[in-house]
N, C-alpha and C positions, 0 to 999 in steps of 0.2 A: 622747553623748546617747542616753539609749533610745528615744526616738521622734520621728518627724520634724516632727512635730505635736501641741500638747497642746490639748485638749480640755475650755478652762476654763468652769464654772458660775457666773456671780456673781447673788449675789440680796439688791438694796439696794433700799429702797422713795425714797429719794433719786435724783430723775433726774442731779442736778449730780454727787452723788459716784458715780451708776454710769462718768459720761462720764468723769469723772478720771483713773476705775481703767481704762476703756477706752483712752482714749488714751496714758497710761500704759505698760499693756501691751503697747501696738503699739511701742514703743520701745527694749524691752529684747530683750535678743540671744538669746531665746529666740520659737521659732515658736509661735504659740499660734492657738486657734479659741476666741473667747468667744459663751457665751449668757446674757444679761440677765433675771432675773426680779426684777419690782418689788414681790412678796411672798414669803415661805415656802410659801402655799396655793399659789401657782403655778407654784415650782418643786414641789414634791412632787407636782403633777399631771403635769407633765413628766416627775420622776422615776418614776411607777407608769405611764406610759404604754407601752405596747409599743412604739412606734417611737422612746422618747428612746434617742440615741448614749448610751454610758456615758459619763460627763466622768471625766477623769483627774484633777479634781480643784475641790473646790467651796468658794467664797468665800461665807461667809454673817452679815451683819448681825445684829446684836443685837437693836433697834428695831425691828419693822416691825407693821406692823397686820395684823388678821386670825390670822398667827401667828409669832409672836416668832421668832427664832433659837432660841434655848431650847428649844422644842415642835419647831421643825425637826430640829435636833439628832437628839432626841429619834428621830423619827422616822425619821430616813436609816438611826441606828444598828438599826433593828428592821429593818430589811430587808438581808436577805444579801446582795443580788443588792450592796451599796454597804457591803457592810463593813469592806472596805479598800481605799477611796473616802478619801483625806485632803478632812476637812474641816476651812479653814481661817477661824475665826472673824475679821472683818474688824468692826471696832466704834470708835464714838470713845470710848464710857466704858473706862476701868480701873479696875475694883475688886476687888481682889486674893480677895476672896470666890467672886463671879463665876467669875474666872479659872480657880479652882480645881473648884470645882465643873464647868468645860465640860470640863477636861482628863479630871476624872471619867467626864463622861461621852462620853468620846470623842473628842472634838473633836483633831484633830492637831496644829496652832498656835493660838495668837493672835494678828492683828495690829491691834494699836491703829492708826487710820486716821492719818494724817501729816498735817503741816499745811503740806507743801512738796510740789511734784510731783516734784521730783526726789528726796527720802527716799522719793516712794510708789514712784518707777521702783526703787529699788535695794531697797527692800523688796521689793516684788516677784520682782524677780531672786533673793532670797536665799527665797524661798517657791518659787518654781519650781524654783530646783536642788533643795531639799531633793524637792519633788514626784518628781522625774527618780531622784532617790538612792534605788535599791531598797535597798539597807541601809541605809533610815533609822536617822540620830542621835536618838536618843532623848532628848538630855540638855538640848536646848533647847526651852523650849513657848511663851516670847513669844519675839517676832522685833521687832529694834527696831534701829536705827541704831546 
């Protein structure tokens, strides 16, 4: 493992599905530090803040009010300081349009949200090694059971 510690972002405006992916995360054999923001405007406030830790890697919803994933997206990618920042789109639509377009613009995965906690725990896992994998694979962009 490259670190002893990862440094996860997730930002769902859903308090049930942040708790999911939270307890979730606490399960898989990887160490992790999660921070919760319940919209895009709020993580990106965190993100331009001087005192945010850099996360090693960010979980961001489709859905959310105020500003979609889409315009988050958007905006992680214009700032350097988070250029290669894997962000990993976490969503319950799939529409193959979509899809394409986030890879466009960035986006390092997709993960369609599961409908079982135990598919989210090994989803998961398989988003965290790839995170940990500085020679990321390239050849996979959804992630899926």
């Amino acid at each position: 493992m490259s670190k002893t510690l990862l440094n996860v972002y997730l930002a769902d405006d859903d308090s049930d599905d942040r708790t999911f992916f939270s307890d979730a995360l606490r399960e898989i054999p990887i160490q992790t530090k999660i921070s919760e923001f319940n919209n895009g405007v709020d993580l990106m406030a965190e993100l331009l803040s001087n005192t945010a830790e850099k996360p090693d890697v960010i979980f961001l919803d489709l859905k959310m009010p105020m500003m979609d994933g889409f315009e988050c997206l958007a905006d992680i990618r214009d700032l350097e300081k988070y250029a290669d920042t894997p962000v990993i789109i976490y969503s319950t639509s799939y529409h193959p349009k979509e899809i394409t377009r986030l890879n466009e613009m960035g986006a390092s995965l997709y993960l369609q949200k599961p409908s079982s906690y135990n598919q989210l725990k090994t989803l998961l896992h398989k988003c965290l090694r790839y995170v940990e994998d500085a020679e990321r694979n390239e050849k996979e962009f959804v992630i899926s059971i």
